[in-house]
N, C-alpha and C positions, 0 to 999 in steps of 0.2 A: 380333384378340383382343376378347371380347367382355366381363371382368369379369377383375379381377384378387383374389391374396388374399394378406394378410399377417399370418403366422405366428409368434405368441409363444409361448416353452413356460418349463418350470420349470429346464432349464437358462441357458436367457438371464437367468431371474429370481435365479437361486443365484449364476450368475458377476457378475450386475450388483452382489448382495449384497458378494462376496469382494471386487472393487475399493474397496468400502466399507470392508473392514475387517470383513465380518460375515458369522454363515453364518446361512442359513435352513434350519429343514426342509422335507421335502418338502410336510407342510402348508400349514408357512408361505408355503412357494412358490407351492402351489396357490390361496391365502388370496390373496395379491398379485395373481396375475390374475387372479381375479372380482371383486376390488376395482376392478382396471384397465378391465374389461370393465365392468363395472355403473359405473363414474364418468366413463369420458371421454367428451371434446366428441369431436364426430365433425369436427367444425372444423379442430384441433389432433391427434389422431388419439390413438394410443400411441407413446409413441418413450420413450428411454433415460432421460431426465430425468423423465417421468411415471411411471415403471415406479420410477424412483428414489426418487422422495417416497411413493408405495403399501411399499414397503420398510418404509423410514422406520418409517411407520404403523403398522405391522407389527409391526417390533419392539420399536416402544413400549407397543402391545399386552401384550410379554409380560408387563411391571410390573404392571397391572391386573386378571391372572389370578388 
């Protein structure tokens, strides 16, 4: 194997949301992983915890609309 790859979509971001207590749109979903994509350390990667605080972010978002 020469190169591996790992795959976040807008359902892992909506059901990480509903564990929370929250829904997202499909926006909002889409919004969260370019956030996640354009912010993380490549160190630390994306995992369920960072996906969780771009949520967050997200939703707080809405108030300042």
């Amino acid at each position: 194997m020469d190169s591996i790859s790992i795959s976040w979509d807008i359902d892992d971001v909506r059901e990480e949301a509903r564990r929370k207590g929250q829904e997202l749109t499909l926006d909002e979903a889409r919004e969260t992983l370019r956030l996640a994509k354009k912010n993380h350390d490549a160190y630390e990667g994306i995992n369920w915890e960072f996906l969780s605080i771009w949520i967050d972010f997200v939703i707080n978002m809405r108030g300042e609309k």
